[in-house]
C-alpha positions, 0 to 999 in steps of 0.5 A: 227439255223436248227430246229434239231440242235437246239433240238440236242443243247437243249437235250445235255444242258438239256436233260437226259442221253440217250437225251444227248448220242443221240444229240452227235451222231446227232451234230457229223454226223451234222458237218461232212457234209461242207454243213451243216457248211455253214449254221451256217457260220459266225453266232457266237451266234449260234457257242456261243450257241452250245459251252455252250451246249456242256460245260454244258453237259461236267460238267454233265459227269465229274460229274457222273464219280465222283460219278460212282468212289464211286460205282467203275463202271467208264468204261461206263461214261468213254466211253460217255465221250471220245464221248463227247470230240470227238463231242467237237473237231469236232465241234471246228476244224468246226467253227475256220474260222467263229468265232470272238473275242466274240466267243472266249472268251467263247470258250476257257475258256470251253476248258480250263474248261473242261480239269481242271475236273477230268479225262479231260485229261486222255487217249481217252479225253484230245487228243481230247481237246488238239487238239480242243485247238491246232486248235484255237491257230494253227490258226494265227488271233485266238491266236493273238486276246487273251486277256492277261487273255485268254493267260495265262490260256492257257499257265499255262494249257499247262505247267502244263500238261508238267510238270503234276502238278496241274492245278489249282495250283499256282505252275503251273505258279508260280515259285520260283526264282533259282537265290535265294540261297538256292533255291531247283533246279529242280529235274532231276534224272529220263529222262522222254519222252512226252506223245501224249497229252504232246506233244500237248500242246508242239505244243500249247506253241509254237504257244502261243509264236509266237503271237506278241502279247503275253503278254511277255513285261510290257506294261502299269504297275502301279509301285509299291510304296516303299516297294512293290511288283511288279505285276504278269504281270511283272514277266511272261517272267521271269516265262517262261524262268525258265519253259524253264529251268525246261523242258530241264532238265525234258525232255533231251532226248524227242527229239520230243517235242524239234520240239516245244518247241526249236521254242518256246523259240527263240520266246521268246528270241526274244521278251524278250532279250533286255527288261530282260537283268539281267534274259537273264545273268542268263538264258543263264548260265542255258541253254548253257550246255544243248543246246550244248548236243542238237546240238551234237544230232542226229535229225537236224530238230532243229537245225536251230533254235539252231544256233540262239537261241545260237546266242542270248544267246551269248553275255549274256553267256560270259558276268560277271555279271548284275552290270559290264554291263557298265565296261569299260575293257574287263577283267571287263566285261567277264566272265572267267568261260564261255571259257569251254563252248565255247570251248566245242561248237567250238570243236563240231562244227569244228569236226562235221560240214563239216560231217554232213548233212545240214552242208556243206562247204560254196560254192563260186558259191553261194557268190557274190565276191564284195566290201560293199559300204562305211558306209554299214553296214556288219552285216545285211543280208548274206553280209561282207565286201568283199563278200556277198550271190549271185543268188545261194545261198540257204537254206542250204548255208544260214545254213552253213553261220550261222555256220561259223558266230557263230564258228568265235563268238565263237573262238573270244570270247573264245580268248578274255576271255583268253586274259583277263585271261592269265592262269597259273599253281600253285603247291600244297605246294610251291610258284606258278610256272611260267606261262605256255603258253597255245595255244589259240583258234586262234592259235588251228584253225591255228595248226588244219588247217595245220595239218588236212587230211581231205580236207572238214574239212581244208576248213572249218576251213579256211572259220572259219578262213574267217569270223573271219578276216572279222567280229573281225580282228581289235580287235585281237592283232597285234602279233597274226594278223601277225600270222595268216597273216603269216600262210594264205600264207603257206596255199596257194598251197596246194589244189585249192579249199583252195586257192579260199578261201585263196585269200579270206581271204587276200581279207578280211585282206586287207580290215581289216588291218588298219596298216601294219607294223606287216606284213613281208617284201614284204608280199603284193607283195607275196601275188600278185603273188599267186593271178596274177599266178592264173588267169590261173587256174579253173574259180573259182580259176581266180575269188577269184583271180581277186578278191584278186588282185582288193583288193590290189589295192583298199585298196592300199596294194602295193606301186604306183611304184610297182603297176604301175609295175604290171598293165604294165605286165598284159597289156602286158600279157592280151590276147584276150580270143579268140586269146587263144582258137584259138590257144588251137584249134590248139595246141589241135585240139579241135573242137568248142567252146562249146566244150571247154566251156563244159569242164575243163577250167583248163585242158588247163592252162599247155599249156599257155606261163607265159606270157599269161593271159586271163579270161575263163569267165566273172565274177564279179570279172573279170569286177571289176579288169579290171575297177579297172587297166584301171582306175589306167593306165589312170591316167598314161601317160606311162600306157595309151599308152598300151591302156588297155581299148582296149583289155578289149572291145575286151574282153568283146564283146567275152565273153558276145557273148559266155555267150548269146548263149552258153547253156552248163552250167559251171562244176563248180558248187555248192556242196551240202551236202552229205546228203542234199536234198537240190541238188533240190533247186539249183536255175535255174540262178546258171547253167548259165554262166552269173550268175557271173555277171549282169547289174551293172558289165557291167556299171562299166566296161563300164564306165572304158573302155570310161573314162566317170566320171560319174559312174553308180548307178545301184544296182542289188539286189538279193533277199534270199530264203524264208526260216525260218532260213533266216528269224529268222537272219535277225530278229535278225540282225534288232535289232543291234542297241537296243541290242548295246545301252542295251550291250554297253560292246559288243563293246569291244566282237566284236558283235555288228553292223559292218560298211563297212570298204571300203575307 
């Protein structure tokens, strides 16, 4: 250590008040300077001894305070010590790359210390602390290094400033249980708003549940004899969940510190849900009201996290109890009175979704239209059974996927627990009257979606509809299975942008529907014709098409008759693409090809014969449905001589040529929301014309086309965007199997781990 500083160290330890005023000024302009950093470096007993110094000298100024309070002439004191917890500050934000686990263990338990004194946390000196503190927590290899002592005085600091209890009271970590009856709740008549200095130990929680090492599980805990209590250690994420509880009652409207402590409690969750199962029933109890109120307000920067903190507390809200955990009924193990609170969150969410920003309608030129391979598992990552994300799927798709993924949760669910408890209405005096009908919440999705006016609204509604196909078709009754497969039909027309998600959805009841006699007479072969009628439409109503008609062949929807019936007409329809702009050429003196591509490819659909049948561009879909019916027309004698095969070569030459050398983008493209910033995001490969297909599309189709029986194993993976939401899913996701074996009764809710459903 430099001679000065040192002799600037030992007057702040041991000099008199006019020596310490002075090392403070001299240790402040020492630690401006980088250069003067260097020289300490990674020196840690030095960083050690500067930090002792400036606790001792600390202690010296809270004291004298103390007895200045008596005299009541505090402004001067005050003043030296707000220069103290400045100096202090500097010098921590300095050193946090340089110190190791030693130094820390002396560093924080000072900070900690000083800010227990009288006046360490008032206003011009706590800031300084808590931002001393929130530099060694911010900073990832620090808070990862506490010991479960360290830890805990910090966290019982940081909530005892929240809440401004005693810090050193037992009451600040401490909590009664509220599940004991009689117990006093907390007192939530007067809505308070975080201070600054509140709001930085909210930050500091934070970062102190994110630590993977936080002491959130019992690791390694002797258990008690007969008779006695559990240790502490074992109740601290207990303690933390009822914390939570206290804050969202304390702070309902400090939409700030909810940046924070929103976070903070997925962290918890994560690491807590599967170990404390009877405490997540209860917790989820408390807190569901309160997380709804927030989603319904303004600031959306939380609302990431919301959606997933929702989606953990989910299957623990609608569950009955701890003790029917293993029921094997679902009227056992569902809790009647969660269906309001369900509804009231589905009611929000389907009246505000499509309106506000961040929360715009799924787009299909973010989707990858595919099937899941056999024995996939669906629920993993952004995929289903019949489609899954694509080279444009973005940030904000990734939100609006988790949107339409908890609405098809809730609407289930709540349909389940009415189910299970049908409703029924009983008189005051007399004897009970007879059960009234009420409308359910599949019925209530399908009467909204007809009766709606607003096309953004319709649409999402419809994609609700999608997911609730795809993730709980199997576990809806069948009378209600053939309503809503009745009702997809009628839908169809009405717009063709809720017809490409319309052929979706059959996609996915094709998939889904393991028996088939519910279904109206001759609904497959309707259902066919929508799809075979809309090959000629936009690009991206060809290609839910194309998809919708290789589903019907790949589940074996239509018989072999009737199937063998179609893929002669489309042999005989299929037309070159080139032949076809050739003749719109003439028909509408358009002058090239890029031109044309340029263009509305719908606009030229009314000037093609109902025989004719093309596909504008090459898709996914496209190759599937072609290799699919070459593959079918080879196993028939009659079917091959139309040489099926020939045309789809042809085919595909012209439209990879086109794809290459064309570099006019498809108007088609994804739409953002309508005041999302997320317009800039769109990744470079959506604008392209080959974004729809790639290497293992072509393979499949070439495959097809020279009979070989081998087929490709190429998989072309896309990877997701890096963002936070994305990554909070799949964490989630990653525990499927732990969270099946600690809720078994989730089998019966339709939340577990699905399986690809691909035969």
């Amino acid at each position: 250590m430099r001679r000065e500083l040192r002799q600037a160290v030992e007057f702040l330890r041991e000099g008199k008040v006019t020596e310490r005023k002075r090392a403070i000024d001299d240790i402040t302009q020492w630690f401006t300077s980088s250069n003067s950093i260097a020289k300490i470096g990674g020196n840690c007993d030095e960083w050690v001894e500067i930090f002792d110094a400036f606790g001792v000298a600390a202690k010296h100024e809270h004291e004298a305070v103390k007895k200045k309070v008596r005299a009541k002439g505090t402004e001067s004191n005050l003043s030296k010590l707000e220069k103290l917890s400045a100096a202090f500050r500097i010098v921590v934000e300095s050193s946090i790359p340089h110190l190791n686990n030693t130094a820390l263990e002396t560093l924080v338990p000072a900070l900690v210390y000083v800010m227990k004194l009288p006046h360490g946390l008032e206003e011009g000196i706590g800031p300084n602390y808590a931002r001393a503190l929130l530099g060694i927590t911010s900073y990832p290899p620090h808070v990862r290094s506490f010991t479960d002592k360290i830890w805990l005085s910090v966290s019982r600091l940081a909530w005892a400033v929240l809440f401004e209890d005693k810090a050193t009271g037992p009451a600040s970590w401490i909590e009664d249980d509220p599940k004991i009856k009689g117990t006093p709740t907390f007192d939530a008549s007067q809505e308070t708003v975080a201070s600054s200095v509140q709001l930085l130990f909210a930050t500091v929680i934070r970062h102190l549940c994110e630590s993977p090492f936080a002491p959130l599980i019992e690791r390694e805990i002797v258990r008690p004899n007969p008779g006695e209590d559990m240790p502490q250690e074992a109740k601290w994420a207990y303690y933390l969940l009822v914390k939570f509880c206290r804050y969202f009652e304390t702070y309902a409207v400090s939409a700030t510190s909810h940046v924070d402590m929103i976070p903070a409690l997925y962290h918890l969750l994560e690491r807590v849900e599967l170990n404390r199962i009877a405490d997540m029933i209860w917790f989820s109890r408390k807190i569901w009201s309160r997380l709804v109120t927030l989603m319904k307000g303004r600031v959306r920067s939380d609302h990431a996290y919301l959606l997933v903190i929702l989606k953990i507390l989910l299957p623990y809200y609608i569950h009955n109890s701890f003790e029917n955990l293993n029921a094997d009924t679902t009227q056992d193990s569902l809790d009647s009175g969660s269906s309001s609170g369900l509804r009231e969150l589905a009611k929000f969410i389907d009246q505000s979704a499509p309106l506000k920003s961040g929360i715009d309608c799924l787009s299909l030129e973010s989707l990858r239209l595919e099937f899941s391979p056999e024995g996939e598992n669906t629920s993993t990552g952004f995929r289903a059974t019949t489609f899954q994300y694509g080279p444009a799927f973005t940030a904000s798709q990734a939100h609006t996927w988790v949107v339409l993924e908890l609405q098809s949760d809730l609407l289930f669910n709540a349909y389940r627990i009415d189910e299970a408890n049908p409703p029924s209405r009983v008189s005051g005096d007399g004897p009970p009257t007879k059960k009234v009908h009420l409308e359910n919440s599949i019925q209530h999705l399908l009467s909204d979606l007809r009766t709606s006016d607003i096309l953004d609204q319709r649409l999402f509604r419809l994609q609700c509809l999608l997911f609730l196909i795809d993730r709980h078709w199997n576990l809806i009754d069948s009378a209600q299975q053939a309503n809503v497969s009745t009702n997809l039909l009628q839908i169809l027309g009405a717009s063709e942008l809720l017809d490409t998600f319309g052929f979706l959805c059959l996609a996915a009841l094709a998939a889904g529907s393991q028996q088939q006699r519910n279904l109206p007479s001759g609904y497959w072969e309707n259902a066919w014709a929508h799809g075979y009628r809309s090959l000629n439409s936009s690009p991206s109503a060809c290609r839910a098409a194309s998809h919708l008609l290789n589903a019907l062949l790949f589940w074996n929807r239509v018989e072999k008759s009737v199937v063998n019936r179609y893929i002669d007409q489309f042999a005989t329809d299929f037309r070159n693409a080139e032949d076809w702009f050739a003749q719109s050429r003439k028909d509408d003196n358009m002058p090239n090809m890029g031109q044309l591509f340029a263009s509305q490819m719908s606009q030229f659909a009314p000037t093609l014969s109902r025989q004719t049948v093309t596909f504008p561009t090459i898709t996914e879909a496209s190759c599937a449905l072609l290799s699919r019916m070459i593959t079918i027309a080879d196993a028939d004698a009659f079917l091959c001589q139309l040489h099926l095969e020939a045309s789809a070569r042809t085919w595909l030459q012209g439209s990879l040529s086109r794809a290459f050398t064309s570099g006019t983008p498809l108007s088609q493209m994804i739409r953002p929301g309508k005041i999302s910033k997320d317009t800039e995001k769109l990744r470079k490969s959506a604008s392209k014309l080959d974004s729809h297909f790639n290497a293992q599309d072509i393979l499949g189709l070439l495959q097809a086309i020279c009979s070989l029986t081998t087929k490709p194993t190429l998989r072309c993976s896309t990877p997701l965007p890096d963002d936070s939401l994305i990554k909070a899913i799949l964490a989630y996701q990653s525990d499927r199997i732990l969270r099946g074996m600690a809720l078994p009764t989730l089998k019966l809710q339709g939340l577990t781990s699905q399986q690809g459903r691909a035969t």
